[in-house]
N, C-alpha and C positions, 0 to 999 in steps of 0.2 A: 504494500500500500504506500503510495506517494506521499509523504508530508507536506502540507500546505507549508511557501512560506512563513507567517505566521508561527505556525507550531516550529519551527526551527530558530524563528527569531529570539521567540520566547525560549527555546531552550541553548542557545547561545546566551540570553539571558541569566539563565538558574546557572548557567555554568560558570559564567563569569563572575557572578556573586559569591559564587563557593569559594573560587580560586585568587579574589579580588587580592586578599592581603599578602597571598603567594607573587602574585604578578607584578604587586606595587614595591615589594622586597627586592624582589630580582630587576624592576627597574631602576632602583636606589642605587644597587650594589653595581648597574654596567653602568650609569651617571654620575657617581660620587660622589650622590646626595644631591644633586640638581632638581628641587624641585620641581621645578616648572619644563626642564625635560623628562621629568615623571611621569608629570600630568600631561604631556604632549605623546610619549610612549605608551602611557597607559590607553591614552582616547585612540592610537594610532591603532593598540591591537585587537580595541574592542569594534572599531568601523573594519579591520581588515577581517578580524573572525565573521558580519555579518556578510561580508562580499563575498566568503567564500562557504558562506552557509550550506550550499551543496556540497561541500566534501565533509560535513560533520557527518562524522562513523556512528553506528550501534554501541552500545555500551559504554558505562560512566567509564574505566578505566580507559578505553580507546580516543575518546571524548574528552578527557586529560591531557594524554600526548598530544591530540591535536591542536591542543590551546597552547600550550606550551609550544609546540612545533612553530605555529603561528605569531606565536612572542618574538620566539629568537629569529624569525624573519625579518620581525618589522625591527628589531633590534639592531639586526644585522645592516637593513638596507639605511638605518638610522648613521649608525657608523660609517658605514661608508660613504654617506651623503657628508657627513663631517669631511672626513677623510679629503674630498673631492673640494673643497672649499677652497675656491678659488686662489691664488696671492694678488693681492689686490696690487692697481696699476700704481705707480708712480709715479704722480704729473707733478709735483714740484720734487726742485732738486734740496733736501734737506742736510744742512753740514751733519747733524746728528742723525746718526739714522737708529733710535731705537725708540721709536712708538710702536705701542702695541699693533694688532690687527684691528682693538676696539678701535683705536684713535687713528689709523688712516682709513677707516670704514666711514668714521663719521666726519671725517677729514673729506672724503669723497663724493658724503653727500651732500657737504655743505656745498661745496663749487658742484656739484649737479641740478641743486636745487635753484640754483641762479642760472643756470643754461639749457634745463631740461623741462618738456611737460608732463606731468603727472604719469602718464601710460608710459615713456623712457623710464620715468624715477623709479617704477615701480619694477620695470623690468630689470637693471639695474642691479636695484634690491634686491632682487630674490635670487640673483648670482653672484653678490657679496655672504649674502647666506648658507650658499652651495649648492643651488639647485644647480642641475645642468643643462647645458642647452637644448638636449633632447625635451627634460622635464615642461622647461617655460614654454618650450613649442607647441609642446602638446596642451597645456596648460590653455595658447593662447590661440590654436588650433593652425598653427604655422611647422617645418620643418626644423629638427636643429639646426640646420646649415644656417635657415633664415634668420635664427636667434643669432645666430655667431653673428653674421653680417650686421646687421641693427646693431649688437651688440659695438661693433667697431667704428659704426655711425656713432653711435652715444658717445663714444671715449672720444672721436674724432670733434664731434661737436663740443664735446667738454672743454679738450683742449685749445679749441678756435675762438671760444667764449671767452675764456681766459687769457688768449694767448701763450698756451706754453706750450715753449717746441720741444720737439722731440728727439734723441739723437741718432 
């Protein structure tokens, strides 16, 4: 017998409830106490468990591993999306070169925010963050290649705003 949506969502539900303080543990311990990539880990494997509601198996202990299986996915693709985090460009020549990644991040978008409109800034953003340019393409229903180019429009425009050459 087919399970309606529904009856899976809810028991995606009952499961996740069971396993909630197991899952918020095991987030803690791969963020190092980062709340707020906890709370982004945690919402990340409760929306990826409802997407994939057709492969939840029979049986509580089956129905464990696969939440778990499903954790370390979205954990893993989390990581690696870190991992992938751009090096942010370089448009002024600084004699000290030791600011953080915060502070030439936000260092970027203060001179974006004076050369760019809203839909650049935003683009922008979310590959200071580390999405990649596959992610925002699809995001914005364009190609990554497409991102990449725009992308080099934006830095180009940045620098023409400003005037800073390049070498």
């Amino acid at each position: 017998m087919q399970k309606t949506r529904r009856e899976k969502i809810d028991q995606i539900d009952t499961l996740l409830l069971k396993h909630r303080e197991r899952l918020v543990s095991l987030c803690i311990k791969k963020t190092h106490g980062d709340i707020d990539e906890v709370r982004d880990l945690v919402q990340d494997i409760m929306l990826h468990a409802c997407q994939r509601r057709d492969e939840l198996p029979d049986g509580e202990s089956r129905r464990e591993r696969w939440l778990f299986s499903v954790a370390r996915s979205v954990m893993f693709r989390h990581r690696q999306r870190k991992l992938r985090r751009p090096s942010l460009i370089k448009l002024r020549d600084d004699p000290v070169d030791d600011t953080s990644d915060e502070q030439a991040a936000s260092d970027l978008m203060d001179l974006a925010r004076e050369a760019l409109d809203d839909s650049e800034i935003r683009v922008l953003q979310l590959r200071i963050e580390g999405y990649t340019y596959d992610e925002i393409g699809a995001a914005k229903g364009v190609s990554g290649a497409t991102m990449r180019k725009q992308m080099e429009r934006i830095i180009d425009k940045i620098r023409k705003y400003h005037n800073i050459k390049t070498d």
